[in-house]
C-alpha positions in Angstrom: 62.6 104.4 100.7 66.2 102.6 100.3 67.3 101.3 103.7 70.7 103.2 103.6 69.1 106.6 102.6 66.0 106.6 105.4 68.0 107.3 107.7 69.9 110.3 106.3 66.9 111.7 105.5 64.9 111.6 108.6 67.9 112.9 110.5 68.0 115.9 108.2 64.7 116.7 108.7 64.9 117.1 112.3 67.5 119.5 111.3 65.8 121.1 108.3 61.9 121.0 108.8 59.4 119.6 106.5 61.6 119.7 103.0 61.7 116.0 102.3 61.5 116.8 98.8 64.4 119.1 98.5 66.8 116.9 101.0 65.6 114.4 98.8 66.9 116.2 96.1 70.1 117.1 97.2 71.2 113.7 98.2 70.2 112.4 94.6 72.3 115.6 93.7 75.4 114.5 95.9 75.0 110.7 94.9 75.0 111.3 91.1 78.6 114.1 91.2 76.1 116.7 90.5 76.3 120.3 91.6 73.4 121.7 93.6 72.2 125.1 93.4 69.9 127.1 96.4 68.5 129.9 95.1 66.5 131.8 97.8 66.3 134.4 100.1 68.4 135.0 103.5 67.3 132.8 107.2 65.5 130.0 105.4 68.2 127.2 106.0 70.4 127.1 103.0 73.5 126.4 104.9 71.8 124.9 107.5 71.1 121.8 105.2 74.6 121.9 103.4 75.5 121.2 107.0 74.0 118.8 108.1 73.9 116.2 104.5 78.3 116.8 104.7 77.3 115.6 108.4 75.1 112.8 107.6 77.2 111.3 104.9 80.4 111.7 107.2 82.0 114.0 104.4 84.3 116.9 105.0 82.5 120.4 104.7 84.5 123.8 104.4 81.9 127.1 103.6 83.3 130.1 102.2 81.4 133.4 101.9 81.7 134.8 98.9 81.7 138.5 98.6 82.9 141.4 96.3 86.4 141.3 97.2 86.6 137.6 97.5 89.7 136.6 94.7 90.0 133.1 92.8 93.3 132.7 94.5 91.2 132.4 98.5 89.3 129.6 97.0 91.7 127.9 95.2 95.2 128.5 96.6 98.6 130.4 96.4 102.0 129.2 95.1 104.0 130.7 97.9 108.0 131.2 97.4 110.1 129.2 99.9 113.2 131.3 100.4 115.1 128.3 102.4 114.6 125.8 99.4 114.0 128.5 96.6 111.7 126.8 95.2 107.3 128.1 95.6 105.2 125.5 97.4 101.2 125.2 96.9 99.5 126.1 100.1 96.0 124.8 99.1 92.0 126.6 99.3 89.5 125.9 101.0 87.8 124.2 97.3 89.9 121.0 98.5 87.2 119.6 100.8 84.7 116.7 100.2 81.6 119.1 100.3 82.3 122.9 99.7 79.4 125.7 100.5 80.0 128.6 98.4 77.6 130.7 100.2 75.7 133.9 98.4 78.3 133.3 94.8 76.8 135.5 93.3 77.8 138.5 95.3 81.2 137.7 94.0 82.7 139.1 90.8 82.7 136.8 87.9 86.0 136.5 87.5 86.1 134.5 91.2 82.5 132.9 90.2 84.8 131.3 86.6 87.6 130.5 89.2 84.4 127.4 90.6 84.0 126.2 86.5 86.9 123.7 86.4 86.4 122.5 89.5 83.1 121.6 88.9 83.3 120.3 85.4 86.9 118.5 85.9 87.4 117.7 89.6 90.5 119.5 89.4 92.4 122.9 89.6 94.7 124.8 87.7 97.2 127.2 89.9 100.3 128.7 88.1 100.1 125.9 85.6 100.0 123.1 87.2 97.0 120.9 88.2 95.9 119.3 91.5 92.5 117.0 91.7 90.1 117.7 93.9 88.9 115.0 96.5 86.5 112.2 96.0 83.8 112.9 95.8 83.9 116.4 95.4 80.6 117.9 95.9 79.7 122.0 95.6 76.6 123.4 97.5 75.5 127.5 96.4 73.5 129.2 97.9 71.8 132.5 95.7 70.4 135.5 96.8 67.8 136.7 94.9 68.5 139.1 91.8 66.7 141.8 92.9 68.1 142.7 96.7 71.4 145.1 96.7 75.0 143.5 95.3 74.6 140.5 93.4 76.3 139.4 90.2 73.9 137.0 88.0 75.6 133.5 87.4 76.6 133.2 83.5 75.0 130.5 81.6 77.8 128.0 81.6 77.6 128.6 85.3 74.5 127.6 85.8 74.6 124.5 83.8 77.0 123.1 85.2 74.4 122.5 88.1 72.7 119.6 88.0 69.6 120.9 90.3 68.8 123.7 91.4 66.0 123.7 94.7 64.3 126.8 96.5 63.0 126.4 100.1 60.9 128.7 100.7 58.7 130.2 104.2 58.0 127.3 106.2 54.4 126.6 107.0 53.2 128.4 110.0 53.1 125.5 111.8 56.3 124.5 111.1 57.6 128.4 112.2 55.8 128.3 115.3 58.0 124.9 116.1 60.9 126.3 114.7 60.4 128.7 117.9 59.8 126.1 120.1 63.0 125.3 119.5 62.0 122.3 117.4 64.7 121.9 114.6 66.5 124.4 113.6 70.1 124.8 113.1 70.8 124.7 116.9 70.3 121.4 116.5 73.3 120.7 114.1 75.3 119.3 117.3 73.1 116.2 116.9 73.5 115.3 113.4 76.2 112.1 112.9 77.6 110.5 110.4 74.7 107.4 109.2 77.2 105.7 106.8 80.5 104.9 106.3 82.8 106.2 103.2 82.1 102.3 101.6 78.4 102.5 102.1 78.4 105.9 100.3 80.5 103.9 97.6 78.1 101.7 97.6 75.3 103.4 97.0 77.2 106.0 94.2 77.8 102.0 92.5 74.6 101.4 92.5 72.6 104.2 90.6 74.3 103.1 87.6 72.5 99.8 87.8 69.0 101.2 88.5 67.1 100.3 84.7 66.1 103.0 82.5 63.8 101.4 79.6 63.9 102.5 76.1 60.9 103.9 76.5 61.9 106.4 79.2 65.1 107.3 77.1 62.3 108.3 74.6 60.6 110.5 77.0 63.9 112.5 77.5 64.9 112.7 74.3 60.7 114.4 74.0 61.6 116.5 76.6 65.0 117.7 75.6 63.7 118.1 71.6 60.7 120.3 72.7 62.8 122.8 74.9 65.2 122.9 71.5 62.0 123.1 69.1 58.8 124.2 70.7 60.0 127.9 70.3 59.3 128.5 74.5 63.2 128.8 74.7 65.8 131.2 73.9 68.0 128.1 73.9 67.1 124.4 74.4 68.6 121.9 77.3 72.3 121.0 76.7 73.5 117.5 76.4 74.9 117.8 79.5 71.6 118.9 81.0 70.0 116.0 79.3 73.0 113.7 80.7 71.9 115.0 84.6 68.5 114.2 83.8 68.7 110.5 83.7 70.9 110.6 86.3 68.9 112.5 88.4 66.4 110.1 87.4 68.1 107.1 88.4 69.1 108.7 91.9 65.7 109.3 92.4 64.0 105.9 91.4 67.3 104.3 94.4 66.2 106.8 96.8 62.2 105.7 96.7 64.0 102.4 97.0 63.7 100.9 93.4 66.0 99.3 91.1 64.4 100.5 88.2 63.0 104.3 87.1 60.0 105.4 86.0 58.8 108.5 84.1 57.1 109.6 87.0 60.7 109.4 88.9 61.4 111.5 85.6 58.5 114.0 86.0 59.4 114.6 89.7 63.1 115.7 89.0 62.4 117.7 86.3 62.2 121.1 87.0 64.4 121.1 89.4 67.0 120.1 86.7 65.8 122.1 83.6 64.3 125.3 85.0 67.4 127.0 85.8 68.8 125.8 82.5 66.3 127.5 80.2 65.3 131.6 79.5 61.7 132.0 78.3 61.7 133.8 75.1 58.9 135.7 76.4 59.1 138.1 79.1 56.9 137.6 81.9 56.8 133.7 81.7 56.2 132.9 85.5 58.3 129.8 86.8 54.8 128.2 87.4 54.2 128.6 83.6 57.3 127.3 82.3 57.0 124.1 84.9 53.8 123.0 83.3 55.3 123.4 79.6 58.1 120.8 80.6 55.5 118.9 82.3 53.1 118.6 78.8 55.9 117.1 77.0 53.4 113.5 76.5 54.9 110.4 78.0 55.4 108.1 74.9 
């Protein structure tokens, strides 16, 4: 694993137990100006890990719950009339922060879930016609509830593809639980986490995914992949460009983070689903995540 990286991601773990993988995933997520989605239930350490990867990468980290009667204008800001100099004065959101955790979105309406798109696309906001960027980097953690329990709002399409991965964290092993009461990890031991690198090492290492190789070969792999969720007739729609653009980016994150300067399609094959699957409706009902998983994963490796 990349020397710089290690670090971050054993210190998570102490935090978040036994999710290498999806750490893993959400530092190639940060690294790459990506979005990252956690879709899962309540108590399994969503906000937990948003916590401590803005504390790990020394970023600053704002959360905001969203609920029902949460308006665009909390998140974003107010123009606010100054009677001594008559003119209004932006009093800025929450959204201007480094890493922001919208936790449970989509118990919002979707008129506040729209008021994230431009932000996340753009790194910037529009408030009573004028427009103010957002930090750098600018990096937006959501958590999900799942559809079924009481109040939520499904996230649109566009939404959800402006995401670039999307992870699930599921019951920890028993094991795992039974330390968890122990008082082995756990988010009582956010207190511990510190910053590992410095703003220019995080630079650094943003600089450097753009050099990791990607063969020809590989760009012909995705270009299989994103042509047979377009044309094998799975799909209500196939991947976007942009989804196809996160990909190899993804990708390259990935192949840094085992500590390589060059990527693989395996690196390609690990990232996958957690890229695609929340970009793509089966066109038949009752198509089980596990199902739809291995179809991306028969696309043949040229």
């Amino acid at each position: 694993m990349d020397q710089l990286i290690a670090p971050i991601v054993a210190q998570i773990d102490r935090v978040v137990v036994a999710k290498e993988r999806q750490v893993k995933l959400a530092i190639a997520c940060l690294l790459t100006g990506g979005h990252l989605l956690i879709d899962d239930i309540p108590g399994v350490g969503k906000t937990t890990l948003s916590h401590a990867l803005a504390r790990s990468c020394g970023l600053n980290y704002k959360r905001v719950q969203f609920t029902s009667d949460l308006l665009p204008s909390d998140i974003l800001g107010v123009s606010v009339f100054d009677s001594g100099q008559q003119v209004f004065s932006f009093h800025a959101g929450p959204i201007f922060t480094q890493v922001l955790l919208a936790d449970e979105i989509n118990r919002a309406s979707a008129k506040t879930q729209s008021a994230l798109l431009e932000a996340m696309e753009e790194r910037q906001v529009s408030v009573d016609g004028e427009c103010y960027p957002l930090p750098d980097p600018f990096f937006l953690i959501a958590t999900q509830n799942p559809l079924e329990q009481h109040g939520v709002n499904p996230l649109p399409e566009s939404q959800l593809d402006r995401f670039a991965v999307r992870i699930v964290l599921g019951y920890p092993d028993p094991a795992v639980e039974r330390g968890l009461w122990r008082g082995e990890g756990g988010r009582a031991h956010l207190s511990e986490v510190e910053p590992l690198i410095t703003s220019a090492e995080f630079g650094a290492l943003r600089a450097r995914i753009g050099g990791v190789f990607v063969s020809d070969a590989l760009l012909d792999y995705l270009e299989a992949i994103v042509r047979h969720t377009r044309t094998g007739g799975w799909y209500s729609h196939g991947l976007s460009p942009r989804a196809g653009l996160k990909l190899l980016e993804i990708t390259r994150a990935w192949a840094l983070i085992q500590g390589r300067d060059f990527a693989t399609p395996a690196d390609m094959q690990s990232v996958l689903p957690y890229v695609a699957m929340h970009r793509l409706q089966p066109r038949e009902l009752g198509r089980t995540p596990a199902e739809v998983e291995a179809d991306l994963l028969r696309v043949p490796i040229p």
